[in-house]
Each structure stands twice: as structure tokens, then as C-alpha cells.
N, C-alpha and C positions, 0 to 999 in steps of 0.2 A: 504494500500500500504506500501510496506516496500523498504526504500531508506540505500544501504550500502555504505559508501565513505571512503576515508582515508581522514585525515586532519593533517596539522600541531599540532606537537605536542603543543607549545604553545596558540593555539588554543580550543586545546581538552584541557588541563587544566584550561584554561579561563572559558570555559562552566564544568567542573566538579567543580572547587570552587562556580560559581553560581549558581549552582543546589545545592551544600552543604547548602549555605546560603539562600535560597529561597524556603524552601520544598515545597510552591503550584506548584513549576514549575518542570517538570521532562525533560528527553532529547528532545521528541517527543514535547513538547510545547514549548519546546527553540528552536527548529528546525524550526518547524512551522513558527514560530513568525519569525523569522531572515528572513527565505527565504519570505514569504506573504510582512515582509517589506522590500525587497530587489525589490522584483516586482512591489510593488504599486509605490518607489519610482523610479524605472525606465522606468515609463510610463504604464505600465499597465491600460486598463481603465474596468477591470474586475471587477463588481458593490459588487460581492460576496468576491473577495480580497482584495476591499476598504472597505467593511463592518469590515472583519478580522480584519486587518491593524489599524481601527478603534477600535478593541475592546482592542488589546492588547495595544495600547498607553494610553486608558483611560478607564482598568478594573473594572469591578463591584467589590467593597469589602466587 
């Protein structure tokens, strides 16, 4: 699926410096992550986005 949006400019440079500094993470994984924890932590009880939600707070390294 491909998601197109506009964002605050401050925004989009927040997420291109921490993509600079973070090469395991690209846009599409910083997306992911933000929205999956934007859901879980607004009630969501989707067993598949609690799983998510879970991985990216405590990644395998």
C-alpha cells in the first residue's frame, strides 16, 4: 500500500534528521512505527498492532 500526505515542514525535517542518524530505519519504518503507535495507544485492541507496537519499543538487535 502506498500512503501520500503532506506534513509540516518541521515535521518532515524531524523525521529526515532521524533517518540521517538511524540508517536501520528508512521512511516507511518510521511511518509505520508512529502510526501502529499512534493506534495501539489510542485504544486499538488489534492483537496484530499490539504485537507491532511491541516490537518497535523493544527491537531485536
Amino acid at each position: 500500500m502506498n500512503l501520500e500526505t503532506e506534513v509540516p515542514e518541521i515535521l518532515f525535517q524531524g523525521m529526515k534528521e532521524f533517518i540521517e542518524s538511524n540508517p536501520s530505519w528508512d521512511q516507511c519504518s518510521l511511518t509505520s512505527s508512529a502510526l501502529t503507535s499512534f493506534l495501539v495507544q489510542n485504544g486499538s485492541q488489534d492483537m496484530e498492532l499490539r504485537e507491532m507496537f511491541l516490537t518497535n519499543l523493544f527491537p531485536l538487535k
